[in-house]
C-alpha positions in Angstrom: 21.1 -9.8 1.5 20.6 -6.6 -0.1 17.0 -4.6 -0.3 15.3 -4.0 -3.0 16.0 -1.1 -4.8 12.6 0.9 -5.4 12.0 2.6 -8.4 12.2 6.3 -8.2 9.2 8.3 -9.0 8.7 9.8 -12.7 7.3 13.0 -14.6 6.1 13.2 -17.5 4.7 16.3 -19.5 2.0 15.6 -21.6 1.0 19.1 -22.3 3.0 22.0 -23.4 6.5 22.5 -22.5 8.1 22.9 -19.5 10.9 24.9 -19.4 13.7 23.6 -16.1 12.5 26.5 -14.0 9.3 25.5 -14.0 10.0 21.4 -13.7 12.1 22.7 -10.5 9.3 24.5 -8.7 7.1 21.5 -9.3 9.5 19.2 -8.1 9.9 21.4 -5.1 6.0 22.0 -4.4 5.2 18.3 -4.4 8.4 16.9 -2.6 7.7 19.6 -0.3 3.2 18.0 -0.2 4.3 14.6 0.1 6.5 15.1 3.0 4.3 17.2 5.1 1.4 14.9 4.0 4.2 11.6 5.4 4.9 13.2 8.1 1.3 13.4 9.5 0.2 10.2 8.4 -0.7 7.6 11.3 -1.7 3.8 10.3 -3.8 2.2 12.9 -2.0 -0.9 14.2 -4.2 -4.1 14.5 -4.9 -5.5 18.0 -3.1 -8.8 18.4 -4.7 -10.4 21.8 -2.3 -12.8 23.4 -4.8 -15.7 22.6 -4.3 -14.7 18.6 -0.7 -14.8 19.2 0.0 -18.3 21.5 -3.0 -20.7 19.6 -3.1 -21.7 16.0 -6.2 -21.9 14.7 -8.7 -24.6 15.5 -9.5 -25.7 11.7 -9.2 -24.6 8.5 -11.7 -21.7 6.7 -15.1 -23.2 5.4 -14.8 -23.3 1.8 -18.0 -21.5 0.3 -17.4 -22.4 -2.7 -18.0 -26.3 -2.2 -22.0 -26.5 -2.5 -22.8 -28.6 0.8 -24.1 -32.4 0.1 -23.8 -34.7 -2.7 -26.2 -32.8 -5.1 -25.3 -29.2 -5.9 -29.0 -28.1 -8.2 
């Protein structure tokens, strides 16, 4: 199997003009943000206890949506 591809990231101007100079240094100052800004980034990982991982789950959710009894007023 192949991975997906992802799309790369665009600019758009949508005031004045931008000579390539310019586009080049702002290409540079932001490729140069996001991968400090990447690099420093830490996701907390979720605790998995062992229990989580070895039982499935006793039932199913309680739907709330199902009003409880035969009359729902």
């Amino acid at each position: 199997m192949t991975e997906p591809v992802a799309p790369s990231p665009g600019l758009k101007i949508v005031r004045g003009t931008a000579n390539e100079e310019e586009l080049a240094a702002l290409i540079a100052v932001v490729t140069d943000a996001y991968t400090r800004e990447s690099e420093t980034a830490v996701a907390e990982e979720p605790h998995v206890s062992g229990w989580q991982r070895t039982q499935r789950p006793l039932r199913k959710p309680l739907r709330r949506d199902i009003p409880w009894g035969r009359y729902a007023g």
